[in-house]
Residue frames as a rotation matrix with the C-alpha (Angstrom) as fourth column:
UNK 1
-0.894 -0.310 -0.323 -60.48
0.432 -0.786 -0.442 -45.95
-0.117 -0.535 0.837 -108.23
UNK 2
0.243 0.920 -0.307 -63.58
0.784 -0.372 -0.497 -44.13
-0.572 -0.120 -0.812 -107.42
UNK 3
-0.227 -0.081 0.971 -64.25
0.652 -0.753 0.090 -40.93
0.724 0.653 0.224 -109.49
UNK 4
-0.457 0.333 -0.825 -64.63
0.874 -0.006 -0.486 -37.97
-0.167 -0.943 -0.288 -107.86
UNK 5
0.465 0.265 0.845 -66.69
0.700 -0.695 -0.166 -35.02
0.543 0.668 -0.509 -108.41
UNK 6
-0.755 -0.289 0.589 -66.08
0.048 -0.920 -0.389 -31.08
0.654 -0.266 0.708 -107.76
UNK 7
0.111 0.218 0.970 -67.25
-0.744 -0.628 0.227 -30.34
0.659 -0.747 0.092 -104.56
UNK 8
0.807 0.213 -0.551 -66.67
0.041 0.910 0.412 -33.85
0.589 -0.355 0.725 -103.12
UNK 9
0.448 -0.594 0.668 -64.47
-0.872 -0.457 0.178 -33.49
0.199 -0.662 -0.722 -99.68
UNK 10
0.962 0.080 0.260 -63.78
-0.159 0.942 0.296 -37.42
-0.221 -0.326 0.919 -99.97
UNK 11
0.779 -0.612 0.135 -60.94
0.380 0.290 -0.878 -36.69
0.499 0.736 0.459 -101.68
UNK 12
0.148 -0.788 0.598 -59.09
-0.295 -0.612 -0.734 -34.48
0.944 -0.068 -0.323 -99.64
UNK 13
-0.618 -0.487 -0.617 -59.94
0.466 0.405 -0.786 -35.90
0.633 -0.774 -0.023 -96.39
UNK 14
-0.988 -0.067 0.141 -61.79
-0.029 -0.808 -0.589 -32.78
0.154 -0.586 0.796 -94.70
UNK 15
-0.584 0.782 -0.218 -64.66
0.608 0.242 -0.756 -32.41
-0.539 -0.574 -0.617 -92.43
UNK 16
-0.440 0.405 0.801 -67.66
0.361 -0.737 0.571 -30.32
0.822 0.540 0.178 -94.31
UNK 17
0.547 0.694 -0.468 -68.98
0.692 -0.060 0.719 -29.66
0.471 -0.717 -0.513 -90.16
UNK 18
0.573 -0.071 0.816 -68.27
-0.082 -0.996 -0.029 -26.15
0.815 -0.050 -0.577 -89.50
UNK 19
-0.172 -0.294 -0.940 -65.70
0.661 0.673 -0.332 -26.22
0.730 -0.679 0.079 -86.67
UNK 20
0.785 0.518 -0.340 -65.77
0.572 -0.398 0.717 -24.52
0.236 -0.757 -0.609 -83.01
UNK 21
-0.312 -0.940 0.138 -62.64
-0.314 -0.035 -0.949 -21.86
0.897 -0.339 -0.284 -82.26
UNK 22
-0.136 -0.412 -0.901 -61.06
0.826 0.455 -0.333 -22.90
0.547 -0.790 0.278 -79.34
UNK 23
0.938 0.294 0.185 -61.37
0.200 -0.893 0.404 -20.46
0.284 -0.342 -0.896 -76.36
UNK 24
0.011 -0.998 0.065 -58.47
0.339 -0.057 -0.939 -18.52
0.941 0.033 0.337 -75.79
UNK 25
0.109 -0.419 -0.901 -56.29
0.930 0.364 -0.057 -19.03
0.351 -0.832 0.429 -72.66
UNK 26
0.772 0.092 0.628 -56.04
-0.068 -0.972 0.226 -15.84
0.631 -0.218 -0.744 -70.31
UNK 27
-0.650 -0.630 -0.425 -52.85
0.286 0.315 -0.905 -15.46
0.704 -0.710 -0.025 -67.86
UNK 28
0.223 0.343 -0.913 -53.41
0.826 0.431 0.364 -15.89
0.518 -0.835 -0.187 -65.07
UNK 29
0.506 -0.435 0.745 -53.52
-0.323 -0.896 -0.304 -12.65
0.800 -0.087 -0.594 -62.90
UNK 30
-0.734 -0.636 -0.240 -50.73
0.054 0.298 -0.953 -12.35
0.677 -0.712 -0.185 -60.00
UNK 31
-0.824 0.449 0.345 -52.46
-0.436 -0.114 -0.893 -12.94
-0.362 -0.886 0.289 -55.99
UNK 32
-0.184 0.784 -0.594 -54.99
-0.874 0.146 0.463 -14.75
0.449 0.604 0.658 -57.96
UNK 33
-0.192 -0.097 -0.977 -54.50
0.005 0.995 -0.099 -18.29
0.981 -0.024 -0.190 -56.50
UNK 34
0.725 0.613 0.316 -55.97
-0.468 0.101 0.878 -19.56
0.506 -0.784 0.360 -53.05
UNK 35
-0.332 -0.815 0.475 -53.80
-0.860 0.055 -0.508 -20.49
0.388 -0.577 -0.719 -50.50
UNK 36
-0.396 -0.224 -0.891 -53.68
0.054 0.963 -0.266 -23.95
0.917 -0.153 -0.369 -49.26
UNK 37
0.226 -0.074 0.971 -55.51
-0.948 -0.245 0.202 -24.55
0.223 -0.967 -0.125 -45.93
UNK 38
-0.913 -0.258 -0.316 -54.06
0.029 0.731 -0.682 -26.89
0.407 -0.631 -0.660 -43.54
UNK 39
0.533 0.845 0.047 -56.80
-0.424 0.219 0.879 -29.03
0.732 -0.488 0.475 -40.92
UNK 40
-0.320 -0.946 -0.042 -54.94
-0.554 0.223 -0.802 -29.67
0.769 -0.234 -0.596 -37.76
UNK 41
0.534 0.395 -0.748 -56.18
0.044 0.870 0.491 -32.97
0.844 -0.295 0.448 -35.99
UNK 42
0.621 -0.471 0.626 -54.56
-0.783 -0.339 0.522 -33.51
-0.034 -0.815 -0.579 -32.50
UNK 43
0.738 -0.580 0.345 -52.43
0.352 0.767 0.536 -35.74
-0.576 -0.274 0.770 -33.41
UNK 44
-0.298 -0.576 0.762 -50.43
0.928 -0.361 0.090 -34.05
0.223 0.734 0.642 -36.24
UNK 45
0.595 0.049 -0.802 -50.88
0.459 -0.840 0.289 -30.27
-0.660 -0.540 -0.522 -34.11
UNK 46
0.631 -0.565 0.532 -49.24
0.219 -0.528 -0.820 -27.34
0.744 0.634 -0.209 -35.85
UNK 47
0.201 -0.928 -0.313 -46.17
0.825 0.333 -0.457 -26.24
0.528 -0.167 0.833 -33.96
UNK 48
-0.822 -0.386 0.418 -47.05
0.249 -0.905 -0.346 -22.75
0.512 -0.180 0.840 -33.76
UNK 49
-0.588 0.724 -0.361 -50.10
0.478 -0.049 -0.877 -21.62
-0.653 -0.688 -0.317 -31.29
UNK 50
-0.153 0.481 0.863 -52.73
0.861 -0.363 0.355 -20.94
0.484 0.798 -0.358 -33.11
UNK 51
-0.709 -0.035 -0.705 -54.19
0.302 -0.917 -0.259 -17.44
-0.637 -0.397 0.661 -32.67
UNK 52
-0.779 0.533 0.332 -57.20
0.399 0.011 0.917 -17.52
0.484 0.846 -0.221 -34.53
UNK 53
-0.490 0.625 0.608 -60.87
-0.766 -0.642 0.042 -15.66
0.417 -0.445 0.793 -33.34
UNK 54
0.269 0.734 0.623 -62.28
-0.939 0.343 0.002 -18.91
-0.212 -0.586 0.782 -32.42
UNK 55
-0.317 -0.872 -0.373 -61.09
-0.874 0.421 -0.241 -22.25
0.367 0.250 -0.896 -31.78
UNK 56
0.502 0.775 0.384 -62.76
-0.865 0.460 0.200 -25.36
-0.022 -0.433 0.901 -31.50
UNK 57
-0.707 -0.705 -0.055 -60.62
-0.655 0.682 -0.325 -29.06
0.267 -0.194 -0.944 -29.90
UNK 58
0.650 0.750 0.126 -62.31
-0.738 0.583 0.339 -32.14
0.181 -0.314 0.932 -30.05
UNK 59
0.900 -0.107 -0.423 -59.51
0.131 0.991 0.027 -33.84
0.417 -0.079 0.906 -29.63
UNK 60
0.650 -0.645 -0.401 -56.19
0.696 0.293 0.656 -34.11
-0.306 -0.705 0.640 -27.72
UNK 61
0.993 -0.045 0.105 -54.17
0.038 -0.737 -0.675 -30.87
0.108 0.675 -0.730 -28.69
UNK 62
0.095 -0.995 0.004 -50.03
0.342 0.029 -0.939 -30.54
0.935 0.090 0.343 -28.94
UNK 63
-0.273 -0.285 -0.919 -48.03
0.923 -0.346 -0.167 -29.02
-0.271 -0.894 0.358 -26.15
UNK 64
-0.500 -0.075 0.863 -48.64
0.411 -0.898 0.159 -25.74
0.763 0.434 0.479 -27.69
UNK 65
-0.720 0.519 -0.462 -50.63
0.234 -0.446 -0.864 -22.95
-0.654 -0.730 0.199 -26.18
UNK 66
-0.560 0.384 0.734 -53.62
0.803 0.034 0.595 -22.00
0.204 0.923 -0.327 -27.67
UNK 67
-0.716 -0.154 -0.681 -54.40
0.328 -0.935 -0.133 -18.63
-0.617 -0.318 0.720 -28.18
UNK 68
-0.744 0.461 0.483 -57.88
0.561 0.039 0.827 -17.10
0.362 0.887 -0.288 -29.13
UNK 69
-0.714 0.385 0.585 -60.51
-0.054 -0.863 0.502 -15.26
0.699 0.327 0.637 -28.85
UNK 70
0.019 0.965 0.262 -62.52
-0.896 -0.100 0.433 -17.69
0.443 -0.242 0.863 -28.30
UNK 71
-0.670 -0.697 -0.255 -62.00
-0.693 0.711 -0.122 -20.92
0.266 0.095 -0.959 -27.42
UNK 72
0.501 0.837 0.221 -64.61
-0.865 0.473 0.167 -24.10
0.035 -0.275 0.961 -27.26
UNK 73
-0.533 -0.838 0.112 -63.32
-0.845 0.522 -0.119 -27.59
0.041 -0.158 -0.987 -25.64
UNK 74
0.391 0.884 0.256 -65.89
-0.907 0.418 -0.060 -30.71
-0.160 -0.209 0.965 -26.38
UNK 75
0.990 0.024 0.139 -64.69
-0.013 0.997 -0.078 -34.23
-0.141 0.075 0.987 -25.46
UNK 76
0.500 -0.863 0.075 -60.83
0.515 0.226 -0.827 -33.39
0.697 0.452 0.557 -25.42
UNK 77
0.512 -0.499 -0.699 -58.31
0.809 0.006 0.588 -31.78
-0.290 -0.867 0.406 -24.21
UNK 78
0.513 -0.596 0.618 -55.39
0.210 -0.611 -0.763 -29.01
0.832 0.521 -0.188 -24.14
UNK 79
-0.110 -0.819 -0.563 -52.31
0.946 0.088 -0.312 -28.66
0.305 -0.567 0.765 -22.18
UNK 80
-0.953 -0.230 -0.199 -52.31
0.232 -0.973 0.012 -24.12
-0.196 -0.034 0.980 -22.48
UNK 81
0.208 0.824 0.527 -55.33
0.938 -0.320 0.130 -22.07
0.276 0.467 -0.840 -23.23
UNK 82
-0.535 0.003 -0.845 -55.20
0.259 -0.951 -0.167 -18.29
-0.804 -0.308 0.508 -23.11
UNK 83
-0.379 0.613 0.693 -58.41
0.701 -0.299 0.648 -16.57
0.605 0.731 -0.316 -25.15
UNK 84
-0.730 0.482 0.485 -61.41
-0.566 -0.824 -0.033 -14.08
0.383 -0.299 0.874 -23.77
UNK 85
0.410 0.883 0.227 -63.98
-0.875 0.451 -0.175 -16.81
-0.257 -0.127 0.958 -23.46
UNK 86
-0.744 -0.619 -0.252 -63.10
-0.595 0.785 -0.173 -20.56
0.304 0.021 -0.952 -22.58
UNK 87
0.835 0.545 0.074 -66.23
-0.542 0.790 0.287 -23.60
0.098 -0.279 0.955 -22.42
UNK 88
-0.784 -0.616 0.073 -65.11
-0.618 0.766 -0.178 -26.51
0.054 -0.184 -0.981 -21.63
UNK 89
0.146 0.765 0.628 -67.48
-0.941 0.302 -0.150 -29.65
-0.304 -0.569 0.764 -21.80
UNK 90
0.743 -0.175 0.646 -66.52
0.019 0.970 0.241 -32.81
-0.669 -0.167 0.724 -21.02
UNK 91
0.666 -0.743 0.064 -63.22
0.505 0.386 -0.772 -32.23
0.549 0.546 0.633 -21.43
UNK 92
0.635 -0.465 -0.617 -59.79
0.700 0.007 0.714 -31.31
-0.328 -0.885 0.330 -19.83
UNK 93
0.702 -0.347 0.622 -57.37
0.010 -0.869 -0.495 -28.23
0.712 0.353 -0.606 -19.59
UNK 94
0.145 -0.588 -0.796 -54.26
0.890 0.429 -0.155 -28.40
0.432 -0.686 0.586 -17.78
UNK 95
-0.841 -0.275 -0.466 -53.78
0.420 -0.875 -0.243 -24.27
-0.341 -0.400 0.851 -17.64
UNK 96
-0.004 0.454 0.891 -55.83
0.949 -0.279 0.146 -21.68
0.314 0.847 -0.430 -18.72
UNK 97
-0.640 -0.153 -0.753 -55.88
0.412 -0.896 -0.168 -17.74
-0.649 -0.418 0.636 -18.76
UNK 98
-0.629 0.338 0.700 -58.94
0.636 -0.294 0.713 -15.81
0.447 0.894 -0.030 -19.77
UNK 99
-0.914 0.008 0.405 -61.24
-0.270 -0.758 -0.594 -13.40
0.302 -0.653 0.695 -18.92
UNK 100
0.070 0.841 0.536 -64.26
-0.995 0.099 -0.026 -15.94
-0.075 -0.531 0.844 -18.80
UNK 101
-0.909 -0.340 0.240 -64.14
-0.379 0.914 -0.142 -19.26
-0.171 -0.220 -0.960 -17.78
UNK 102
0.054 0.985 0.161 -67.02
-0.998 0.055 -0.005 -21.74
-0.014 -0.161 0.987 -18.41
UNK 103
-0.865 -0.439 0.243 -66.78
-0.490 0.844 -0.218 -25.40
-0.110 -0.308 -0.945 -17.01
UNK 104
0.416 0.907 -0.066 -69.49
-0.903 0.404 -0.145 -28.05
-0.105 0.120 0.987 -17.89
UNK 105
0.779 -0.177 0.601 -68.57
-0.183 0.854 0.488 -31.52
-0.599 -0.490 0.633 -16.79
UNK 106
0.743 -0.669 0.033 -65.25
0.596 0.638 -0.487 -31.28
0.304 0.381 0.873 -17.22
UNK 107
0.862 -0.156 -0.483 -62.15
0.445 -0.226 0.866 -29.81
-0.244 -0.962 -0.125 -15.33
UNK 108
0.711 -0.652 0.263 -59.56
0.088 -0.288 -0.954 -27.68
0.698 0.701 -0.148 -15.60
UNK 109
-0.017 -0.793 -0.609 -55.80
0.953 0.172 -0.251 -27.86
0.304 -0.585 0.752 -13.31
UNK 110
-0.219 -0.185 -0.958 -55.22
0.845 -0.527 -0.092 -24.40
-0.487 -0.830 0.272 -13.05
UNK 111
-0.132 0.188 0.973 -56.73
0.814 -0.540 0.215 -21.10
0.566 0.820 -0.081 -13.93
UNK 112
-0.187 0.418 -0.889 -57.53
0.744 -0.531 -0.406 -17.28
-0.641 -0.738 -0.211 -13.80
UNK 113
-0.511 0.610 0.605 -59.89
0.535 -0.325 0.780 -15.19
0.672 0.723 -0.161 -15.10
UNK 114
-0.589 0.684 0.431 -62.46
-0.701 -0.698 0.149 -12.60
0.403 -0.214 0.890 -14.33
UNK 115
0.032 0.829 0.558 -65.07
-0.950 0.198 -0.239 -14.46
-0.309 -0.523 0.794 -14.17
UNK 116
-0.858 -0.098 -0.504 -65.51
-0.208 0.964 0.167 -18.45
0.469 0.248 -0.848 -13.55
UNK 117
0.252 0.891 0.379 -68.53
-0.946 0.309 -0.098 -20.56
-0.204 -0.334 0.920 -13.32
UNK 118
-0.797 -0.200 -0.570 -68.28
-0.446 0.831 0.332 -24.32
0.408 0.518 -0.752 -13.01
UNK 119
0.184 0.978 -0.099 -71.22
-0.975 0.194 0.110 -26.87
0.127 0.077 0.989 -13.82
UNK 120
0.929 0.366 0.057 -70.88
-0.362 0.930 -0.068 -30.23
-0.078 0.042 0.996 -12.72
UNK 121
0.523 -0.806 -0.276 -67.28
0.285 0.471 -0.835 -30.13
0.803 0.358 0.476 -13.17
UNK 122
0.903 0.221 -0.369 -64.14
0.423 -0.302 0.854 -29.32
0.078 -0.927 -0.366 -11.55
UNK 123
0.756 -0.572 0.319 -61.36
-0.094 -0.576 -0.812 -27.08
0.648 0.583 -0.489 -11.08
UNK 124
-0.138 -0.854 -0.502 -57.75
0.956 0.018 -0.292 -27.64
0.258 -0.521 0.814 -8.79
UNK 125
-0.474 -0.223 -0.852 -57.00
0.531 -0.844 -0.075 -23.77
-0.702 -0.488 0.519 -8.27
UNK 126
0.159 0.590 0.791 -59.42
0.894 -0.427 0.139 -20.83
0.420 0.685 -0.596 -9.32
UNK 127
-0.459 -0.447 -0.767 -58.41
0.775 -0.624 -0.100 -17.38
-0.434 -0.640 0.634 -9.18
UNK 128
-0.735 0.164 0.658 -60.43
0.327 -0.765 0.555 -14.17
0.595 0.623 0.508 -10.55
UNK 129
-0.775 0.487 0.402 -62.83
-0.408 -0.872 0.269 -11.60
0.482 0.044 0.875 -9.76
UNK 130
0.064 0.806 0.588 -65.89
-0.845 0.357 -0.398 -13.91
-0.531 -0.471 0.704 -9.21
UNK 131
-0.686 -0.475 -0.551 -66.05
-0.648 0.743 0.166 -17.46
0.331 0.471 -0.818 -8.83
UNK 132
0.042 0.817 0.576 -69.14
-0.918 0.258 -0.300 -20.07
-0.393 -0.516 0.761 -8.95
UNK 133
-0.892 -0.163 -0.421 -69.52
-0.256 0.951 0.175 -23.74
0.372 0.264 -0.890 -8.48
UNK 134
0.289 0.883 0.369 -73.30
-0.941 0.333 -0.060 -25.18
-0.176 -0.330 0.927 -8.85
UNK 135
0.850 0.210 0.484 -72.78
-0.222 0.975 -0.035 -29.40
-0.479 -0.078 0.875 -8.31
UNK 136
0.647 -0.755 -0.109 -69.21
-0.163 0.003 -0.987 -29.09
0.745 0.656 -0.121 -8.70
UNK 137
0.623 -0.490 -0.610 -65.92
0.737 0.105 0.668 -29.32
-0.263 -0.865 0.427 -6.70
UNK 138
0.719 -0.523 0.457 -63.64
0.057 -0.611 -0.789 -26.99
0.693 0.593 -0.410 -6.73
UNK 139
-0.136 -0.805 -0.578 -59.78
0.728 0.315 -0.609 -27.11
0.672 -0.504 0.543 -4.52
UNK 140
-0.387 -0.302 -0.871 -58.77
0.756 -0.645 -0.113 -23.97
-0.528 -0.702 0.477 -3.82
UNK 141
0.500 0.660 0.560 -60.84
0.830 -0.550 -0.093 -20.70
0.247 0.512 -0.823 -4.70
UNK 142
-0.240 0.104 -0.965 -59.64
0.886 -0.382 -0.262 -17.71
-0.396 -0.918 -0.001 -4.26
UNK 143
-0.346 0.645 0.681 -61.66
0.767 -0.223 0.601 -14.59
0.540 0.731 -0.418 -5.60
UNK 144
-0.914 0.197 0.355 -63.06
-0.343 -0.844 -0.412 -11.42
0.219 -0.498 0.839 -4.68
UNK 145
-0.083 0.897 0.434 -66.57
-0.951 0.059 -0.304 -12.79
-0.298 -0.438 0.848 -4.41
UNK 146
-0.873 -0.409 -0.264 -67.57
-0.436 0.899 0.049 -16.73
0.218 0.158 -0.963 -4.30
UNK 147
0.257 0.966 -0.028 -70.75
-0.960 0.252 -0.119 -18.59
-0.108 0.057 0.993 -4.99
UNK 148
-0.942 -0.162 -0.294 -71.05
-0.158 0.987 -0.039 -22.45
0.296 0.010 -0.955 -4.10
UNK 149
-0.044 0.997 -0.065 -74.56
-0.999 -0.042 0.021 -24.28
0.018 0.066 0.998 -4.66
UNK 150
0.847 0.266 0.460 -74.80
-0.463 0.794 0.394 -27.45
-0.260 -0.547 0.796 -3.92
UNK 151
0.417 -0.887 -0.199 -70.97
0.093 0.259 -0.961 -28.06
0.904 0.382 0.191 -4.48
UNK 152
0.824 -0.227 -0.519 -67.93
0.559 0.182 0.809 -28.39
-0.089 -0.957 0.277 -2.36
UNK 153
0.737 -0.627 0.254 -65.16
0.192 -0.167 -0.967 -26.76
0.648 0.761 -0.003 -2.01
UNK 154
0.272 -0.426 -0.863 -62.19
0.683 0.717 -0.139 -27.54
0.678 -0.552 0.486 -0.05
UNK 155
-0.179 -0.314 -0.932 -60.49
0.479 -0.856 0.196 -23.79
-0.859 -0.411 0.304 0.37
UNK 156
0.070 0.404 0.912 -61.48
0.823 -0.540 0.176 -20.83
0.564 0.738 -0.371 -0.33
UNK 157
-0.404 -0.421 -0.812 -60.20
0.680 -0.732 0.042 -17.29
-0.612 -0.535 0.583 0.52
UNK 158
-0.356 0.231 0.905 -62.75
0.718 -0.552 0.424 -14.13
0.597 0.801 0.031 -0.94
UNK 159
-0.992 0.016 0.122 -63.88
-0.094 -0.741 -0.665 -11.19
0.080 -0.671 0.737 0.58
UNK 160
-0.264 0.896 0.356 -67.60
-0.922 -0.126 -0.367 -12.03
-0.284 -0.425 0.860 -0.03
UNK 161
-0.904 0.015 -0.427 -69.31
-0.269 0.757 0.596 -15.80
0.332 0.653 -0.680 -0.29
UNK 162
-0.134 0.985 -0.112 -72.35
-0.991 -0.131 0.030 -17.16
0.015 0.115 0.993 -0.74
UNK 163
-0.990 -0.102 0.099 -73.83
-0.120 0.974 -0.191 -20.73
-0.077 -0.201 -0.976 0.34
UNK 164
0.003 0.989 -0.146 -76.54
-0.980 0.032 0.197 -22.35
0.200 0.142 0.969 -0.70
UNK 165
0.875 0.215 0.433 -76.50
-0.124 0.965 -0.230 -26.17
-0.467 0.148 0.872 0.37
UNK 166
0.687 -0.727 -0.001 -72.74
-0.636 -0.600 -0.485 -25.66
0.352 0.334 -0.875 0.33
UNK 167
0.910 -0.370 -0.185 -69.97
0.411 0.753 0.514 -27.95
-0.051 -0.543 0.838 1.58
UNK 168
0.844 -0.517 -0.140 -66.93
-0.097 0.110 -0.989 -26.55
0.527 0.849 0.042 2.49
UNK 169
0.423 -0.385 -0.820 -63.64
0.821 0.546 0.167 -27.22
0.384 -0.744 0.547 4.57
UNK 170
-0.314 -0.580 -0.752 -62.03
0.946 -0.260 -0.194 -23.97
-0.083 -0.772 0.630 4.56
UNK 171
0.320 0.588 0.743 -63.25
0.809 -0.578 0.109 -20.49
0.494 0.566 -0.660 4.71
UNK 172
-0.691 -0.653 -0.311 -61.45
0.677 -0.735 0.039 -17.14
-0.254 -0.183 0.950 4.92
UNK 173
-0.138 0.532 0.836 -63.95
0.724 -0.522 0.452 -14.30
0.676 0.667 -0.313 3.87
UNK 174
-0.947 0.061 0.315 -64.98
-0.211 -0.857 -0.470 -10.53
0.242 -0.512 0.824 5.48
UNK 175
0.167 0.942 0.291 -68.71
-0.845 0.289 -0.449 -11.88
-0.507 -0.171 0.845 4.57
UNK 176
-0.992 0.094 -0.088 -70.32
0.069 0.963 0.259 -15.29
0.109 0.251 -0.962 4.59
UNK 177
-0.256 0.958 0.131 -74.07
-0.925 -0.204 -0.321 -15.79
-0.281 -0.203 0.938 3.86
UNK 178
-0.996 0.090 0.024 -75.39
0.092 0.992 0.091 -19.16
-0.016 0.093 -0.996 4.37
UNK 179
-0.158 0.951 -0.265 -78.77
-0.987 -0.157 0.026 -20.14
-0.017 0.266 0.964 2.89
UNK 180
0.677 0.468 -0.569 -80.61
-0.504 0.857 0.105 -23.72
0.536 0.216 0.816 3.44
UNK 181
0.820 -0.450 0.355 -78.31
-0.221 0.324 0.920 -24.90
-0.529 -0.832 0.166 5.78
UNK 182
0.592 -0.758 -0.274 -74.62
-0.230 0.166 -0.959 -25.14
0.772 0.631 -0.076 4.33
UNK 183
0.943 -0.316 0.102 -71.56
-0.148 -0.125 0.981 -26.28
-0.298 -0.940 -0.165 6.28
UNK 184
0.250 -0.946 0.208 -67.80
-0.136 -0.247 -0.959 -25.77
0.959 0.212 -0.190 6.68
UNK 185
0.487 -0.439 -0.755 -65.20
0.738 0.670 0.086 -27.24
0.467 -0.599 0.650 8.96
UNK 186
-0.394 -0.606 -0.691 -63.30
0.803 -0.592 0.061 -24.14
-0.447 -0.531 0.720 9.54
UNK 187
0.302 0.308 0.902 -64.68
0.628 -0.776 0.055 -20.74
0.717 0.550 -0.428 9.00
UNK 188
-0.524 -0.297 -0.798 -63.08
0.545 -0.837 -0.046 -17.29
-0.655 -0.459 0.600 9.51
UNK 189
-0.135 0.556 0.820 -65.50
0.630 -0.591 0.504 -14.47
0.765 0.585 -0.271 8.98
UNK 190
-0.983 -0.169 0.072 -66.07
0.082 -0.752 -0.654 -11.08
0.165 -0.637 0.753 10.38
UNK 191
-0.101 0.993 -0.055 -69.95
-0.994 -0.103 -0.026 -11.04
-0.032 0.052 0.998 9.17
UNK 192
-0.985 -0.151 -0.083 -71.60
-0.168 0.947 0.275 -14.16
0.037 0.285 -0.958 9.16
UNK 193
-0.457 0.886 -0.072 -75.26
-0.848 -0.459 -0.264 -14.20
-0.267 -0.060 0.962 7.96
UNK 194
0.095 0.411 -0.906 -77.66
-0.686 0.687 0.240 -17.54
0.721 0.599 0.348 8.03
UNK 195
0.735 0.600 0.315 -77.77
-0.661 0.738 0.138 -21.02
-0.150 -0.309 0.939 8.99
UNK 196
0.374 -0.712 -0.594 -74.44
-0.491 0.391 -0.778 -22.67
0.786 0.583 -0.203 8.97
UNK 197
0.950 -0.310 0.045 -73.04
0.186 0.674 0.715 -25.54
-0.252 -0.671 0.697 10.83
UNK 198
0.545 -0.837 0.048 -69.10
-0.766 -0.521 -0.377 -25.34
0.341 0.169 -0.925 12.13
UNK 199
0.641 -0.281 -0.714 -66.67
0.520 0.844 0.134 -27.57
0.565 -0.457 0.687 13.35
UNK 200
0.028 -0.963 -0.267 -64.35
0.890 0.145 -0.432 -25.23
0.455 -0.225 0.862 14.69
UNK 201
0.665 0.724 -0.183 -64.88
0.742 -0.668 0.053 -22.18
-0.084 -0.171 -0.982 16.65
UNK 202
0.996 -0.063 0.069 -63.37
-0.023 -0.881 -0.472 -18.76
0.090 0.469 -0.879 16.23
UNK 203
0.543 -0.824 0.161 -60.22
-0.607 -0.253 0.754 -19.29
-0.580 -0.507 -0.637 18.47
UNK 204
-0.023 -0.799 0.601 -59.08
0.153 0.591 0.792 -22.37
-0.988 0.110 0.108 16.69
UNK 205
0.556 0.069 0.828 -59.87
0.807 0.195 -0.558 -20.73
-0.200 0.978 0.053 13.31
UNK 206
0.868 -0.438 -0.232 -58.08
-0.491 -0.825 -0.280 -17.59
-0.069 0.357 -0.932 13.56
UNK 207
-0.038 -0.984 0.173 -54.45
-0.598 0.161 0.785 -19.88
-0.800 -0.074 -0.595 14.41
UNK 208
-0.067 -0.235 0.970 -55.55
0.525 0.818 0.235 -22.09
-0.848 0.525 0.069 11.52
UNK 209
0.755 0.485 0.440 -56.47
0.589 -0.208 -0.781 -19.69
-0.288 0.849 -0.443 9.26
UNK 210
0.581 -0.706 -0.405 -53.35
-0.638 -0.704 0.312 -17.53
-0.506 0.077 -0.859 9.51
UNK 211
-0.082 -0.353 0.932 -51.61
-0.140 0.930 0.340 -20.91
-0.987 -0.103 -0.126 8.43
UNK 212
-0.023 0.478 0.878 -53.55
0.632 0.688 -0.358 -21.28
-0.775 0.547 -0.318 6.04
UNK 213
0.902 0.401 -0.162 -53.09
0.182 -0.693 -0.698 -17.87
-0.392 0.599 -0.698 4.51
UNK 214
0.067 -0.998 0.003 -49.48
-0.456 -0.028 0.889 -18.48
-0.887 -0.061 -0.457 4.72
UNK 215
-0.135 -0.042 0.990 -50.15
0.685 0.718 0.123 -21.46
-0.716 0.695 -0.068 2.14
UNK 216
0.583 0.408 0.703 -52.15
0.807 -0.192 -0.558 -19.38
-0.093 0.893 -0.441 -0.34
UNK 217
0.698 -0.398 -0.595 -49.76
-0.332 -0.916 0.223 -16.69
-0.634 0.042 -0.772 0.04
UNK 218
-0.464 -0.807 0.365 -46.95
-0.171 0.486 0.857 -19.06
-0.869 0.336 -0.363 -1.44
UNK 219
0.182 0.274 0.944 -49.56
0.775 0.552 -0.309 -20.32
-0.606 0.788 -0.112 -3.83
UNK 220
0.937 0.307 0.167 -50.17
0.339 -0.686 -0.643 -16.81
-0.083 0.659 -0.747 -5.41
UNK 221
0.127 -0.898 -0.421 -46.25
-0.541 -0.419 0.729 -16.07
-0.831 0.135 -0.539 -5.54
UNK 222
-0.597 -0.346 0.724 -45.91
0.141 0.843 0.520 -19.31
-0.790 0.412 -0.454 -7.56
């Protein structure tokens, strides 16, 4: 057996290296803790519409509507959209309801808004306030005032439009101003200011155009 002297810690076992206290534990306070966020992918869509200030879909979205402020579409899609401000680019919308519209090669089934401007893309039915299509197409327009720049657009029913190097088939309007030569198969207008080629002349546009306002009359019930 070893001897030991008085002050020797060999014996008992114990550290002579000064220890550290522990830090003591605080509770937690209550509302302290972060909520979980969720990332919703179009494939695995939340159920409920979102309703956030700004919303950005790159990819296929649910059946849902989406509801926002904003809204930005790039390379995807959505079935619903209702916001204040809608892009679209290169990508697709089956509805939408806002108070601006903005199309960049890509299209959108049906919509209305204040104001719409499509770029290269196109739109089935546009309804609002003022509607432009520069190298676009666009079905049926119908709008208090209408701008078409080198685009087409099949029908259209506004109280004022504007052509620049314009194609279209039908035209309903109080004023038409053609610029650079534009043309249109049927045109009913009271004013007609410019350079514009017709196929049809007044008599057989007034019995088609009544016709034809029948249609859009049904459309805008629907």
């Amino acid at each position: 057996m070893a001897d030991t002297q008085p002050g020797d810690d060999r014996a008992t076992g114990s550290d002579p290296r000064p220890t550290k206290p522990r830090p003591k534990r605080t509770p937690a306070k209550a509302g302290a803790t972060k909520p979980p966020t969720a990332k919703a992918t179009g494939s695995a869509a939340s159920s409920k519409p979102a309703a956030s200030s700004k919303a950005k879909v790159p990819v296929m979205a649910s059946d849902d509507v989406i509801r926002a402020e904003r809204v930005e579409i790039t390379q995807g899609g959505a079935v619903s959209v209702e916001a204040g401000a809608l892009t679209v680019t290169q990508g697709g919308v089956r509805t939408a309801r806002a108070d601006q519209v903005d199309v960049r090669q890509g299209g959108i089934g049906r919509l209305e808004a204040t104001d719409v401007a499509v770029s290269q893309g196109a739109v089935g039915l546009a309804r609002g306030e003022r509607v432009s299509v520069e190298l676009g197409v666009l079905g049926i327009a119908v709008a208090n005032e209408a701008r078409v720049t080198q685009g087409y657009v099949r029908n259209v029913l506004a109280r004022n439009m504007h052509f620049e190097q314009g194609l279209v088939g039908t035209a309903i309007t109080a004023q038409a101003t053609f610029e650079r030569t534009s043309a249109v198969v049927l045109l009913v207008a009271k004013d007609v200011h410019g350079n514009v080629k017709t196929l049809f002349d007044w008599r057989g546009a007034l019995a088609f155009g009544a016709a034809f306002g029948l249609v859009v009359g049904l459309l805008r019930r629907r």
